[in-house]
FIMIPA-638830 format. One record per atom (N, C-alpha, C, O): residue in three letters; atom name; z, y, x. Coordinates in steps of 0.05 Angstrom, whole numbers. Each point is the difference from the previous one (the first is absolute). Example, Ala and Ser with C-alpha at 12.3 -4.5 7.8 and 13.67 -1.06 7.14 Angstrom:
2
ATOM|vopa|mivex|w|v|u
ATOM|Ala|N|156|-114|264
ATOM|Ala|CA|0|24|-18
ATOM|Ala|C|0|24|18
ATOM|Ala|O|13|0|21
ATOM|Ser|N|-27|21|-28
ATOM|Ser|CA|1|24|16
ATOM|Ser|C|14|22|-15
ATOM|Ser|O|4|22|10
% end
This chain:
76
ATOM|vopa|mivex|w|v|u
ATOM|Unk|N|1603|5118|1954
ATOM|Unk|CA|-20|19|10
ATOM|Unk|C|11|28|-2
ATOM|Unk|O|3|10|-23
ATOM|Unk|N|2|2|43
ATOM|Unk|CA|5|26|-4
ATOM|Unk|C|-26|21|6
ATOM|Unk|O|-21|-1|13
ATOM|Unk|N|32|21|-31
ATOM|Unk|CA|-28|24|-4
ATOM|Unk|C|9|18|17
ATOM|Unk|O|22|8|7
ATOM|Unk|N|-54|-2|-1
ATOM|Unk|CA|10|28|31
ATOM|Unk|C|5|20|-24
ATOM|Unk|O|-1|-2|-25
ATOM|Unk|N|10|33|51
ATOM|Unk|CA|6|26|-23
ATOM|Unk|C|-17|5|-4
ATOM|Unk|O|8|11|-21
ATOM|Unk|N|-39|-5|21
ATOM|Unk|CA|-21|1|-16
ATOM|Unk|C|-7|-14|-24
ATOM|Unk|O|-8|12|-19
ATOM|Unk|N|11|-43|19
ATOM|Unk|CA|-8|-14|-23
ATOM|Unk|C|22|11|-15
ATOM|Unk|O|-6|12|-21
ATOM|Unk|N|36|-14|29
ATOM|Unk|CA|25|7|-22
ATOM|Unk|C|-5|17|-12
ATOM|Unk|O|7|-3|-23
ATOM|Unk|N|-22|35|28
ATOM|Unk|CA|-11|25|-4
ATOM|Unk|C|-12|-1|-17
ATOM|Unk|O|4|17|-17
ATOM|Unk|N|-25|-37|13
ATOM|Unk|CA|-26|3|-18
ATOM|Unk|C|3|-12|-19
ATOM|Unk|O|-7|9|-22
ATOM|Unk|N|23|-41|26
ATOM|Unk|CA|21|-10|-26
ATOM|Unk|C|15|17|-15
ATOM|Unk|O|-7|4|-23
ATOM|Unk|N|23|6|31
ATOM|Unk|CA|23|16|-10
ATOM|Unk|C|-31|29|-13
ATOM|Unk|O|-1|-3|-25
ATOM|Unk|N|-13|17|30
ATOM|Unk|CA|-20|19|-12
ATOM|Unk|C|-17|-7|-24
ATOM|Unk|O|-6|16|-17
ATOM|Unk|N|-1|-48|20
ATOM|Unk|CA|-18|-15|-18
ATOM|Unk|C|28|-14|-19
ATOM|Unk|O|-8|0|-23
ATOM|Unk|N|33|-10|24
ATOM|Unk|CA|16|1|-17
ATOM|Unk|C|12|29|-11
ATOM|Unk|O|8|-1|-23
ATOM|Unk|N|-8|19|32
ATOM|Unk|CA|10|27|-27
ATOM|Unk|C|-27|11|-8
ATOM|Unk|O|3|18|-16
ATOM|Unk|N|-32|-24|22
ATOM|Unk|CA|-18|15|-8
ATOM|Unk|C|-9|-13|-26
ATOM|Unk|O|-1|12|-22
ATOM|Unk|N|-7|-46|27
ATOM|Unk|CA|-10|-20|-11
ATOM|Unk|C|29|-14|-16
ATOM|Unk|O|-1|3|-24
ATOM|Unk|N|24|-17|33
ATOM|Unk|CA|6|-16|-18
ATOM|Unk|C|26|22|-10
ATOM|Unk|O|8|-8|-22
ATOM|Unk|N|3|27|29
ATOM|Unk|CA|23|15|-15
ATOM|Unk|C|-16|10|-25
ATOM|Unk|O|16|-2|-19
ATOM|Unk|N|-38|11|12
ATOM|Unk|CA|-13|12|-25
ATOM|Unk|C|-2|-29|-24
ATOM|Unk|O|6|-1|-24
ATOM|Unk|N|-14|-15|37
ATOM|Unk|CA|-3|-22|-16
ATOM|Unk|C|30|-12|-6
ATOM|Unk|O|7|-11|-21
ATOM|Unk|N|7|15|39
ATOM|Unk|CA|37|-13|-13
ATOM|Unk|C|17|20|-19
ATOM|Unk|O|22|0|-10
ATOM|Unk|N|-38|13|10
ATOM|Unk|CA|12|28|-12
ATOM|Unk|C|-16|-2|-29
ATOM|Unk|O|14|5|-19
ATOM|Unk|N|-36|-11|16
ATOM|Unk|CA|-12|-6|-28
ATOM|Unk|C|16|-26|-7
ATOM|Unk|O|10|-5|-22
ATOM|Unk|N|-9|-12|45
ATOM|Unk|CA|6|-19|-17
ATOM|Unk|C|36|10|-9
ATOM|Unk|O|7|8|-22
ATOM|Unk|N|8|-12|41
ATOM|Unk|CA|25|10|-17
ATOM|Unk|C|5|22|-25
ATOM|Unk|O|20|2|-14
ATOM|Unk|N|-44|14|13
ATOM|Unk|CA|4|10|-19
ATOM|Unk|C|-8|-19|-32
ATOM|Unk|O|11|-1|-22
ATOM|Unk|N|-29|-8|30
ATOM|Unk|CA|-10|-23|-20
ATOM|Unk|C|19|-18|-10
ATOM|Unk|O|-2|-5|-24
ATOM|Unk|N|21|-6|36
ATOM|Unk|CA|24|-18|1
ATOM|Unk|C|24|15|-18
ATOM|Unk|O|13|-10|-18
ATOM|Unk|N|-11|38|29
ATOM|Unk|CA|18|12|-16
ATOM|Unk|C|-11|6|-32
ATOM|Unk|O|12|-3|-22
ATOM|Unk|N|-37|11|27
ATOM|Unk|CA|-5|10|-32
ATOM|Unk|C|-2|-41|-18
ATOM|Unk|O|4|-8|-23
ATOM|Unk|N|-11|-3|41
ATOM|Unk|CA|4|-26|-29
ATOM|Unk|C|24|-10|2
ATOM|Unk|O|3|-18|-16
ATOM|Unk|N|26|24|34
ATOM|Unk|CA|21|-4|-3
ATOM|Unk|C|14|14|-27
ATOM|Unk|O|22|-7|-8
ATOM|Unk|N|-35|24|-2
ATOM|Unk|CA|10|16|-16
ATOM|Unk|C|15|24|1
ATOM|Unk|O|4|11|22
ATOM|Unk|N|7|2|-50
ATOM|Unk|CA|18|25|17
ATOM|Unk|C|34|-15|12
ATOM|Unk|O|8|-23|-7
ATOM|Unk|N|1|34|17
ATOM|Unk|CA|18|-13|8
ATOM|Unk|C|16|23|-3
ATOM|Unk|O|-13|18|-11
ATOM|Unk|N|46|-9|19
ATOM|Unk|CA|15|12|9
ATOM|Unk|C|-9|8|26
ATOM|Unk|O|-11|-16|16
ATOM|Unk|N|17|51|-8
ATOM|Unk|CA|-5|12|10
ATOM|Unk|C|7|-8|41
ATOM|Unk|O|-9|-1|23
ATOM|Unk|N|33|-3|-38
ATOM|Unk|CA|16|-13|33
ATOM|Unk|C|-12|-29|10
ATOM|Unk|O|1|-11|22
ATOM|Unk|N|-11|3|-47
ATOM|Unk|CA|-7|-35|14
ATOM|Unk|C|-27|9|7
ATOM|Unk|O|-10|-10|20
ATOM|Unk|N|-5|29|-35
ATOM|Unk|CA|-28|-4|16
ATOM|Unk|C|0|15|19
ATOM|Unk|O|-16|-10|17
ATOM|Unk|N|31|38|-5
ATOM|Unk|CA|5|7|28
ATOM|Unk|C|7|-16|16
ATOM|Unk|O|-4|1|24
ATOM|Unk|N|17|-23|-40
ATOM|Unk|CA|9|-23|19
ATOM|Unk|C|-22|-18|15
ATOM|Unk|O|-4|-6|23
ATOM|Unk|N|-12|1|-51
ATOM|Unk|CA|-21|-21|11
ATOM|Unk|C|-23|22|20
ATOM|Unk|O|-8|-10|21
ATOM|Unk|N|-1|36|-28
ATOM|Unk|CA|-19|6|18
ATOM|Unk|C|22|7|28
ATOM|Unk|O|-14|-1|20
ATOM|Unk|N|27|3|-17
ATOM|Unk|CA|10|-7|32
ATOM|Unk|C|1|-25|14
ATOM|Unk|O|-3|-4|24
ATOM|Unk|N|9|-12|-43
ATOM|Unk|CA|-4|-31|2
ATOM|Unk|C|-33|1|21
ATOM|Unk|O|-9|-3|23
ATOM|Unk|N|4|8|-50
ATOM|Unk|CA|-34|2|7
ATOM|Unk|C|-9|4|19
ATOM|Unk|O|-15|-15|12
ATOM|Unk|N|26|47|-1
ATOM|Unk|CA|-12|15|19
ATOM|Unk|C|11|-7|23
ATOM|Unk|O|-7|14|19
ATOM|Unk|N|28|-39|-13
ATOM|Unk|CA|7|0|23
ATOM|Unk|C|-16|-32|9
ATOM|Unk|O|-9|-7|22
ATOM|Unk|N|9|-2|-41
ATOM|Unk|CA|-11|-31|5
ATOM|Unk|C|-19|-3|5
ATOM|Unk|O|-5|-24|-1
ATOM|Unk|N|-23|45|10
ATOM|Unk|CA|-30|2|-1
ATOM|Unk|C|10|-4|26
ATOM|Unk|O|-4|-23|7
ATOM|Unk|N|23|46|19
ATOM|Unk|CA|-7|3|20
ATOM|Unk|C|16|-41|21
ATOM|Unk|O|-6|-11|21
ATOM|Unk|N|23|5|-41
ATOM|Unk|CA|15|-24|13
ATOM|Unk|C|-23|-22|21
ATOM|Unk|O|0|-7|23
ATOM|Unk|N|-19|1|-47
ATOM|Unk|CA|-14|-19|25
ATOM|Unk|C|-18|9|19
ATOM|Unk|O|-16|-14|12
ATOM|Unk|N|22|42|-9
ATOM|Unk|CA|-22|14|17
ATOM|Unk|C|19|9|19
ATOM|Unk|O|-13|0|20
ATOM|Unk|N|33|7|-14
ATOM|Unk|CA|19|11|22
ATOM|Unk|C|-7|-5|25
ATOM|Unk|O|-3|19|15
ATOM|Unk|N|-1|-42|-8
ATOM|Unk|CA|-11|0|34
ATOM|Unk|C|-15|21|-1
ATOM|Unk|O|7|23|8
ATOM|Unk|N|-33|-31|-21
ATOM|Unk|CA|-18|24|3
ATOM|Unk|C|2|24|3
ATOM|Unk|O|-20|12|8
ATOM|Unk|N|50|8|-16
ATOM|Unk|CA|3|27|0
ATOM|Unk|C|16|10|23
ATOM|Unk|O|6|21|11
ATOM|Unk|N|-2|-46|-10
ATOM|Unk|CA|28|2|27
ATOM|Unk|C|-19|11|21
ATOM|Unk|O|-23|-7|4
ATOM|Unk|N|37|28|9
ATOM|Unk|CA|-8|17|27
ATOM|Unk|C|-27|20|-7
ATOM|Unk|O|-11|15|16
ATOM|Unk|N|5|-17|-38
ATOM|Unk|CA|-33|11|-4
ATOM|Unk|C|2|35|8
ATOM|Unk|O|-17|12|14
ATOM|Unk|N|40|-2|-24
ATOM|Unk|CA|10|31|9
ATOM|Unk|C|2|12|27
ATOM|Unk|O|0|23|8
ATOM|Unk|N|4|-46|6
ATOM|Unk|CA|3|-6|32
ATOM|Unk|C|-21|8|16
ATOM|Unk|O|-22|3|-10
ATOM|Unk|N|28|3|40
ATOM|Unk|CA|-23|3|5
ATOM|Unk|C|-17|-24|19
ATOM|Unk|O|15|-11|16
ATOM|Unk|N|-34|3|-17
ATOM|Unk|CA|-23|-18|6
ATOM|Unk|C|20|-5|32
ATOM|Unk|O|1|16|19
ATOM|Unk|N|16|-46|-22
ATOM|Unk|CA|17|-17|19
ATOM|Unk|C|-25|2|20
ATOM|Unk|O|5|10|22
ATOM|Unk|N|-35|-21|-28
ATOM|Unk|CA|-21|-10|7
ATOM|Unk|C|-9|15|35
ATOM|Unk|O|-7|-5|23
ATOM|Unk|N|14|29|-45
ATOM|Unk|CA|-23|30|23
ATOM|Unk|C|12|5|20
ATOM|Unk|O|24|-1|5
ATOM|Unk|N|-49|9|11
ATOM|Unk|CA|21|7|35
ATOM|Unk|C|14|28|-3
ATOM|Unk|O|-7|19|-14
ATOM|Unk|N|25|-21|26
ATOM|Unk|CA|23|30|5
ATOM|Unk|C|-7|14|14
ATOM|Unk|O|-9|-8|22
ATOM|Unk|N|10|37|-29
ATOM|Unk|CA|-9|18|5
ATOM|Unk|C|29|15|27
ATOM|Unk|O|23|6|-7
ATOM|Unk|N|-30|-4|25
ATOM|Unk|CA|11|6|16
ATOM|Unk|C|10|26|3
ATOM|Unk|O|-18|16|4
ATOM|Unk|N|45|-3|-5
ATOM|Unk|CA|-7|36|1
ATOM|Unk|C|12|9|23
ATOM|Unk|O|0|24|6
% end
């Protein structure tokens, strides 16, 4: 099933509004009961982190900057 550029739009708005705040508590949660660690390994792990929220969502971001494939062209 592919999503038009509207639905991709409102996915991709309702994923950084709604679930980026909540992955972000939670990774922080994960880090503080991991313990303290070395400085370089936990820079390590919150990039880890921060890149692996967006992996199963990528279709969804793909083209969103773009402009609407959908709409009629404006003629000049």
């Amino acid at each position: 099933m592919a999503l038009s550029y509207k639905q991709k739009r409102r996915y991709a708005l309702l994923l950084l509004v709604v679930f980026l705040p909540i992955y972000i508590i939670f990774a922080v949660a994960v880090m503080s009961v991991a313990g303290r660690a070395p400085l370089v390994i936990e820079f390590a792990i919150y990039v880890i982190l921060g890149i692996a929220w967006v992996l199963p969502f990528k279709k969804v971001f793909l083209g969103i900057g773009q402009p609407d494939p959908d709409a009629p062209r404006e003629e000049e």
